[in-house]
C-alpha positions as CSV (number, residue, x, y, z in Angstrom):
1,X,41.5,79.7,-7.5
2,X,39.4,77.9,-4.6
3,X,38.2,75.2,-7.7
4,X,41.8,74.4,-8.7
5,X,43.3,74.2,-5.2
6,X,40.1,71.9,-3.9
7,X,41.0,70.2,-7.2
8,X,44.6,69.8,-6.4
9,X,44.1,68.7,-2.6
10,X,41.9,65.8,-3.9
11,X,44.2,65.1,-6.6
12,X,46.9,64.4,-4.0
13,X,44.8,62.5,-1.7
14,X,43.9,60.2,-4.5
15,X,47.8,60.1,-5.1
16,X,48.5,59.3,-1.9
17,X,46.0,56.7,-1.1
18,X,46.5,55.0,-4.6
19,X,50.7,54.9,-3.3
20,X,49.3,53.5,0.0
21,X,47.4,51.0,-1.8
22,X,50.5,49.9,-4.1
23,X,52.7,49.7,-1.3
24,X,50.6,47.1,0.4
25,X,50.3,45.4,-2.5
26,X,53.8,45.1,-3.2
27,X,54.3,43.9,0.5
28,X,51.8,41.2,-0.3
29,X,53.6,40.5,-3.4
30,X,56.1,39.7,-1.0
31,X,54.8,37.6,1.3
32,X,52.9,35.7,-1.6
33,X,56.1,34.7,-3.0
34,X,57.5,33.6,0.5
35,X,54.1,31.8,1.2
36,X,54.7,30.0,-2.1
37,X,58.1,28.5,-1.2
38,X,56.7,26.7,1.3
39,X,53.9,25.4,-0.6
40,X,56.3,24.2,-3.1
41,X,58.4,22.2,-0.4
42,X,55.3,20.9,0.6
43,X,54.0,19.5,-2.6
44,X,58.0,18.6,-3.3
45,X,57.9,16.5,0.3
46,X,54.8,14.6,-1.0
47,X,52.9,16.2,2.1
48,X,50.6,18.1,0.1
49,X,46.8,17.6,1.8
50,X,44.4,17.8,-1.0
51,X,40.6,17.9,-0.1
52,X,38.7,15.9,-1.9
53,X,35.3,16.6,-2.4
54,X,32.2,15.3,-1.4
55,X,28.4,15.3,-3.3
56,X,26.3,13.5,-0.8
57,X,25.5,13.0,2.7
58,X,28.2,12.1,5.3
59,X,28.0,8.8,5.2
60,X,29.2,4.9,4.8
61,X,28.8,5.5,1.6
62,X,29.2,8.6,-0.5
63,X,29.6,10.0,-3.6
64,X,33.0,12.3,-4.5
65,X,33.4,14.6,-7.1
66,X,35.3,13.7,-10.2
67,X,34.2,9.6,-9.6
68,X,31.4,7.8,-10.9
69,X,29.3,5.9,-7.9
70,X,29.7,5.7,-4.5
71,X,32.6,4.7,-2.5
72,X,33.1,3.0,1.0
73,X,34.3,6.0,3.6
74,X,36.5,4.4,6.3
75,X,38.0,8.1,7.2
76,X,35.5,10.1,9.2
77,X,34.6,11.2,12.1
78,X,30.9,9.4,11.8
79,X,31.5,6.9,14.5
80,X,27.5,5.8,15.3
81,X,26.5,6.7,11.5
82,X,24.0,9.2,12.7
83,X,25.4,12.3,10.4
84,X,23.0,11.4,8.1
85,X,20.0,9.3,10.1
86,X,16.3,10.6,8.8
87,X,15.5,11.1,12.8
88,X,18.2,13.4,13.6
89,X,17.5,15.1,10.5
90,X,14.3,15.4,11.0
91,X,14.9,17.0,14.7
92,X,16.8,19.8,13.3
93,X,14.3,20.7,10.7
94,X,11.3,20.9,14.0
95,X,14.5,23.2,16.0
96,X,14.4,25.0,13.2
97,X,11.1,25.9,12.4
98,X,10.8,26.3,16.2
99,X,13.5,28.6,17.3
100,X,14.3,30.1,14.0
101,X,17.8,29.8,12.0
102,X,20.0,30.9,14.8
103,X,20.4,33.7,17.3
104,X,22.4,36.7,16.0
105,X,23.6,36.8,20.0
106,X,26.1,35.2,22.3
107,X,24.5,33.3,25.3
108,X,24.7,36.3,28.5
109,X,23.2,39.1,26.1
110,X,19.9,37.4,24.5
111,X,21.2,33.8,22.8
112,X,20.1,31.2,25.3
113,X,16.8,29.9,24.4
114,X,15.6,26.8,26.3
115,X,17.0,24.1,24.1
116,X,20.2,25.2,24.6
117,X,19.6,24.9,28.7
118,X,17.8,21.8,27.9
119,X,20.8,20.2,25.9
120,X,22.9,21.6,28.7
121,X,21.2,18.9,31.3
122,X,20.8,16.1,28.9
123,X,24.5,15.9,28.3
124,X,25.4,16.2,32.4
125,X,23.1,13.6,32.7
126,X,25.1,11.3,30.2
127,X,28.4,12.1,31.6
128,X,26.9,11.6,35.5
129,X,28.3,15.7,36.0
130,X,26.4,18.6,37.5
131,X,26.3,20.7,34.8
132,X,27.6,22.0,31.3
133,X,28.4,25.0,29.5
134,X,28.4,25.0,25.3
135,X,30.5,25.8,22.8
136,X,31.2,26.5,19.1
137,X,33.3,23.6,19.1
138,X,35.8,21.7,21.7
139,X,38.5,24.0,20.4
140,X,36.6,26.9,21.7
141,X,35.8,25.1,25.0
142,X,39.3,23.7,25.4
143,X,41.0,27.3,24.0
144,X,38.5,28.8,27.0
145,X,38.7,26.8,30.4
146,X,42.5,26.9,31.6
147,X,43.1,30.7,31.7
148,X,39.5,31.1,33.3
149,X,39.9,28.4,36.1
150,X,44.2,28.6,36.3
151,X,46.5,31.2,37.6
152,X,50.0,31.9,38.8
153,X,49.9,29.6,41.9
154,X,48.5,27.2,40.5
155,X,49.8,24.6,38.2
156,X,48.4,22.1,34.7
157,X,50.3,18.8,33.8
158,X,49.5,17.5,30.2
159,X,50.6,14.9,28.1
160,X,52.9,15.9,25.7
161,X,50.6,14.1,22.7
162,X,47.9,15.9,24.0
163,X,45.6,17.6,21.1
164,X,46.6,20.7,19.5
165,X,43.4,22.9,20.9
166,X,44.5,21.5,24.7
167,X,48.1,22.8,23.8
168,X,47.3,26.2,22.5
169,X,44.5,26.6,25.4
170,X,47.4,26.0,27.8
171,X,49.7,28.7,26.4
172,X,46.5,31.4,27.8
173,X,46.6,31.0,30.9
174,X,49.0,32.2,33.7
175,X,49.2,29.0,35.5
176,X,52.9,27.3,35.8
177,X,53.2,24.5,32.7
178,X,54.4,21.1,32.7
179,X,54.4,18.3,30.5
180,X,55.1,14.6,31.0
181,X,56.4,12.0,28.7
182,X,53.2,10.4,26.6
183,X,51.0,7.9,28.7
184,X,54.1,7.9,31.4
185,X,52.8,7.7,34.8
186,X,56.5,7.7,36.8
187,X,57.1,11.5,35.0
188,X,53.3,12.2,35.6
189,X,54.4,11.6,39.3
190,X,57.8,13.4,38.9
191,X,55.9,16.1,37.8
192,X,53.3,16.0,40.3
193,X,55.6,15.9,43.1
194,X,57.5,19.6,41.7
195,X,54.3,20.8,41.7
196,X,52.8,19.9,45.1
197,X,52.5,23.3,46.9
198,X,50.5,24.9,43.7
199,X,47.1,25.5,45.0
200,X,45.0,24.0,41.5
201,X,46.5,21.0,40.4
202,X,45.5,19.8,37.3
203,X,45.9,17.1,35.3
204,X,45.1,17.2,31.4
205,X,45.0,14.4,28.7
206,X,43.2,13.0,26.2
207,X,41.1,10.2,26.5
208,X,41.9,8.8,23.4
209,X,44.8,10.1,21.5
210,X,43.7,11.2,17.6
211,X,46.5,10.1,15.6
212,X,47.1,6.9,17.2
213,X,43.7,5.6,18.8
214,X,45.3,4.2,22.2
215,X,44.0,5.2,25.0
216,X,45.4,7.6,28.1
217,X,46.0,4.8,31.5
218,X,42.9,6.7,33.1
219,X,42.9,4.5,36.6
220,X,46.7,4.7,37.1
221,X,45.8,9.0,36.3
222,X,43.2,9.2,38.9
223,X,45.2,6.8,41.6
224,X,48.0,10.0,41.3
225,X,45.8,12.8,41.0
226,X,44.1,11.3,44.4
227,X,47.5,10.7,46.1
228,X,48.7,14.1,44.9
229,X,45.5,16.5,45.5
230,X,44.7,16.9,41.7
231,X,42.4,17.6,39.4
232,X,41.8,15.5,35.9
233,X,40.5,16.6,32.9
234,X,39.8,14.5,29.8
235,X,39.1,15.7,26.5
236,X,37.0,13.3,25.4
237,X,36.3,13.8,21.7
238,X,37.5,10.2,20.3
239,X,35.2,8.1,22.6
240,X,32.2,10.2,23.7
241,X,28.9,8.2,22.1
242,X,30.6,5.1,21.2
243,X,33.4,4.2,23.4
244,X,32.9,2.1,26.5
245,X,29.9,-0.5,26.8
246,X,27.2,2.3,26.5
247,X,29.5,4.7,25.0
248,X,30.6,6.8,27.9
249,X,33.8,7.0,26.6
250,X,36.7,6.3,28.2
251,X,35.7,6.6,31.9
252,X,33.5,4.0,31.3
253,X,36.0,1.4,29.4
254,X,38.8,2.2,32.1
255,X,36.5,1.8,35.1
256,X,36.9,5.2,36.8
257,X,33.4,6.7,36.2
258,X,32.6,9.5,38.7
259,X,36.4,9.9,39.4
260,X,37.3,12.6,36.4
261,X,36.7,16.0,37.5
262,X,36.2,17.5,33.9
263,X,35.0,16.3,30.2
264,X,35.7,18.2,27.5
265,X,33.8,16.7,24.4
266,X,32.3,17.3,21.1
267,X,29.0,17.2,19.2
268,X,31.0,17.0,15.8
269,X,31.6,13.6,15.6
270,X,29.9,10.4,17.1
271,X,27.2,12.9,18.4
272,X,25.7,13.9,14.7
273,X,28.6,14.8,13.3
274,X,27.6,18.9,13.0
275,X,29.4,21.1,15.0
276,X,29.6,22.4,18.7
277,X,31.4,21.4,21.7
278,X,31.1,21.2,25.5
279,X,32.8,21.2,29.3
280,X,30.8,19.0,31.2
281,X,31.7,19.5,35.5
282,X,30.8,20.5,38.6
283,X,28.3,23.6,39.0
284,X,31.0,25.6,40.5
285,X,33.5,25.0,37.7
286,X,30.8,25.8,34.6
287,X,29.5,29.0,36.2
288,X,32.7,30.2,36.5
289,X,33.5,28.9,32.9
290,X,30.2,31.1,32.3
291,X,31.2,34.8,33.6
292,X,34.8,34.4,32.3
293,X,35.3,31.9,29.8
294,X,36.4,34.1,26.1
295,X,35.2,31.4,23.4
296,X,32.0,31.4,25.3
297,X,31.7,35.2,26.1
298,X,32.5,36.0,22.8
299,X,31.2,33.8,20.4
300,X,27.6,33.4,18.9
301,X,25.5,30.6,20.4
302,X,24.7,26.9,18.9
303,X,22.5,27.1,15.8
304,X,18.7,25.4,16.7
305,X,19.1,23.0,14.2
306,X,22.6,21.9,15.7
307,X,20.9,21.8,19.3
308,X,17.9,19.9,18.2
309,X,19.5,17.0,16.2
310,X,22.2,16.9,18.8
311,X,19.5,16.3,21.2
312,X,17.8,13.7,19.0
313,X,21.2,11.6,19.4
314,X,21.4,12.0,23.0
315,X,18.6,10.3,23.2
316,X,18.7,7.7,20.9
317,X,21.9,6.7,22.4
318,X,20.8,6.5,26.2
319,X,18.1,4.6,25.2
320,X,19.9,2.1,23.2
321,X,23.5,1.0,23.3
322,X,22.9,-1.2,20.0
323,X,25.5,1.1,18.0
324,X,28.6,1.6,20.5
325,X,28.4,-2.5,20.2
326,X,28.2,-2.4,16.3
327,X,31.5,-0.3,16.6
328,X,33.2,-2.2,18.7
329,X,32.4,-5.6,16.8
330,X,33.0,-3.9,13.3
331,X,36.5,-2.7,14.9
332,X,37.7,-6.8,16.0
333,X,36.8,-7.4,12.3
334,X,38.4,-4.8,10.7
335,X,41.8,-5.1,13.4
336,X,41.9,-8.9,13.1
337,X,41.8,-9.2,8.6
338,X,44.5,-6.7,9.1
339,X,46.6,-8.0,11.2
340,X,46.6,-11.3,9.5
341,X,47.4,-10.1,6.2
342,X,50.4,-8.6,7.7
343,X,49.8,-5.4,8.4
344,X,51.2,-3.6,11.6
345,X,48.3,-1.5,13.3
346,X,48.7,0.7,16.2
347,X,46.2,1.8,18.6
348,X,44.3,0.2,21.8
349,X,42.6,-3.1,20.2
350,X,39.3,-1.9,21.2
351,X,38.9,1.4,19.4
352,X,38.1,2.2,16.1
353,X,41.2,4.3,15.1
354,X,43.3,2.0,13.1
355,X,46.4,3.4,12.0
356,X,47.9,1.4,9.3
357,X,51.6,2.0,9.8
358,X,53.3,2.9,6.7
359,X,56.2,5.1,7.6
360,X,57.0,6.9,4.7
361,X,54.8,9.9,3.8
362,X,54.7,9.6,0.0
363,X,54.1,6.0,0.1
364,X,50.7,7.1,2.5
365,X,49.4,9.7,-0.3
366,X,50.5,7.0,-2.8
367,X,48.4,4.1,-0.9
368,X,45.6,6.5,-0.1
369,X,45.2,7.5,-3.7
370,X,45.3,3.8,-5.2
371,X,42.7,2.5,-2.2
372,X,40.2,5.2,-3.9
373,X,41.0,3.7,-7.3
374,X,39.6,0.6,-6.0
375,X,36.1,2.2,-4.4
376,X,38.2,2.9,-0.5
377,X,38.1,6.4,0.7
378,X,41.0,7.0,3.3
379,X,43.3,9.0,3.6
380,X,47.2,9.9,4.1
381,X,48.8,11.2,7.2
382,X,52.0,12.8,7.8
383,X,54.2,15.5,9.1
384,X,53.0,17.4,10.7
385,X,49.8,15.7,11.7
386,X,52.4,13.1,13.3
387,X,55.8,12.8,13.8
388,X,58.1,12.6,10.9
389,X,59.3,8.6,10.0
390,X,55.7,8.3,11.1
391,X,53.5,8.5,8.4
392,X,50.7,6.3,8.4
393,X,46.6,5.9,7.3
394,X,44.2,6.5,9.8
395,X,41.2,4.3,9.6
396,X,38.1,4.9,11.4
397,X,35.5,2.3,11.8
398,X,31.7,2.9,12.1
399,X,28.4,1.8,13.2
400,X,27.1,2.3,9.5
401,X,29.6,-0.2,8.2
402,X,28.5,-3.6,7.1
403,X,30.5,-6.9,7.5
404,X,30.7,-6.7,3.7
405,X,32.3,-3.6,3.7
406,X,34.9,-4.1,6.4
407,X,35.8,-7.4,4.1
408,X,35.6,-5.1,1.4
409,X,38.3,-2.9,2.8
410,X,40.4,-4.9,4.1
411,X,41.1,-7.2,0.5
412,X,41.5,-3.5,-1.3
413,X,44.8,-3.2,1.6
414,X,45.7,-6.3,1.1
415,X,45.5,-5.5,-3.0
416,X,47.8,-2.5,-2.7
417,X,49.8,-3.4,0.2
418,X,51.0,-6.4,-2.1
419,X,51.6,-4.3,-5.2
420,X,53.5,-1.6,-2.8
421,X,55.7,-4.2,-1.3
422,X,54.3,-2.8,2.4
423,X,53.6,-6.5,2.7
């Protein structure tokens, strides 16, 4: 009697967690099929974002798969060309056989080794700040400064272009919100002026906007935030390394170095082109960022390798501002075959984002596609990466390119920009 009634109890447990089980499944059923409507009006809108993949190296020139030899890459992030430069390599091979694979730790518990403190300095140093705190990426350290340092009497102004990580960061914190029109100093100072009796003011921007590659009016910034008792704080991610005559970035080509109060940047791009990300300010600000900042508090530290490579291009850049030149020259090149084959390029005429304006967003996959045909990796971007009607390819220029290459490039646009009527 016990047997069969122990037998019958597990019987309906195993009933009941196999009906459990089939109920979610169902629910997912659901929600697949809703999921899979919007993936069709994606692919229907010619929006779809395929990743193509990649066999080699970052590099100037890499291999993909599906393609026989190498093509030219004029869409990442690799600004200096040091993703794949034998002495950063070789410095995060000595990091890691030095302090191991990684730390299994956040920093306050037992994941701060010396390196990490070390990197910290070097990269105050570069910006001219105090001190700096590191992060997983500039997502983390731009999702994890404004509810630590803001709150309800106090008050953060951003542009409304301003990246998606400064936007969602903003949402945290308990500090009143307000937004001006994109690169608009008389509703920077509208908004300023409602804001006056907050005790933190503080203004947020990018240095360099992504999608577009102009640049945020940094003096005019400053000139209010001085007037109005503000703060400013750039996020710096599109200019740190290569931006500016020694690559400072964007305080140093707009002439207010030493008058920005905080740098958000990241080690991800010009800087190696791993991963990781910083807040580089005063001593006060960073050690506050340090006891109550979540991305920091919570998340694992840098990896040696990552710390020891981006170290390596720290200092190969202070030493030598060869490369930020190299960009900038490769950049007039590139800017000025465009423009006279009739293309219409946005962006500041110094930096290396190039959108080529194309409007439509199939017409962008379309181009894209056909430029890898002829050897050109680039790529397509549209809603809602940028505003819809607004659909363009983003260029990027780098250190690693050659002349030939840039010539190259430009004679593939011209190629399919005549055989797609764009001009």
């Amino acid at each position: 009697m016990l047997a069969r009634a122990a037998a019958s109890r597990s019987a309906a447990l195993s009933a009941t967690r196999t009906s459990v089980a089939r109920m979610a499944t169902r629910a997912g059923s659901a929600v697949n099929s809703l999921i899979q409507t919007q993936l069709d009006e994606i692919k229907a809108a010619g929006t779809w974002k395929a990743e193509r993949i990649i066999t080699t190296p970052q590099s100037a020139n890499i291999g993909v798969q599906s393609r026989e030899g190498k093509v030219l890459n004029f869409c990442a992030n690799n600004y200096l060309g040091l993703a794949d430069n034998a002495k950063v390599i070789a410095a995060a091979k000595r990091a890691l056989d030095s302090h191991g694979n990684g730390l299994g730790s956040v920093r306050f518990i037992c994941g701060t080794q010396d390196i990490h403190k070390n990197l910290e300095r070097k990269v105050a140093q570069f910006h001219g700040m105090e001190d700096t705190i590191l992060y997983a990426s500039c997502f983390d350290a731009n999702a994890g400064i404004f509810e630590a340092l803001l709150g309800p009497d106090d008050a953060v102004i951003s542009d409304e272009l301003n990246h998606a990580s400064i936007i969602d960061g903003i949402r945290l914190c308990k500090a009143n919100k307000a937004r001006y029109l994109h690169r608009d100093m008389a509703d920077l100072e509208k908004k300023l002026q409602e804001m006056q009796d907050k005790r933190i003011k503080l203004i947020v921007t990018d240095g360099v906007f992504s999608m577009d590659g102009n640049v945020a009016p940094l003096a005019k910034i400053c000139d209010l935030a001085d007037k109005y008792g503000a703060l400013v704080m750039i996020d710096e991610c599109h200019a740190t390394g290569f931006f500016g005559a020694t690559g400072r970035g964007t305080p140093e080509h707009c002439g207010v170095t030493g008058r920005i109060d905080i740098i958000n940047s990241t080690f991800g791009k010009a800087l190696g082109g791993a991963l990781g990300g910083y807040t580089t300010a005063s001593t006060q600000i960073v050690s506050l960022l340090r006891q109550k900042s979540r991305p920091y508090l919570f998340s694992n530290s840098l990896p040696p390798s990552v710390v020891g490579a981006t170290t390596e291009v720290l200092d190969l850049i202070s030493r030598d501002s060869s490369l930020p030149k190299k960009v900038h020259d490769n950049t007039q090149r590139f800017r000025s075959g465009m423009t006279k084959a009739g293309f219409k390029l946005g962006g500041d005429q110094d930096h290396p984002i190039c959108p080529i304006m194309l409007g439509d967003a199939r017409l962008a996959v379309e181009f894209a596609d056909e430029m890898l045909k002829r050897g050109i990796f680039v790529i397509g971007f549209s809603f809602p990466v940028v505003p819809k009607g607004k659909a363009r390819i983003r260029v990027q220029i780098s250190a690693a390119h050659s002349a030939q290459d840039i010539d190259r490039a430009v004679a593939a646009f011209v190629e399919v920009g005549k055989a797609k009527q764009v001009i």
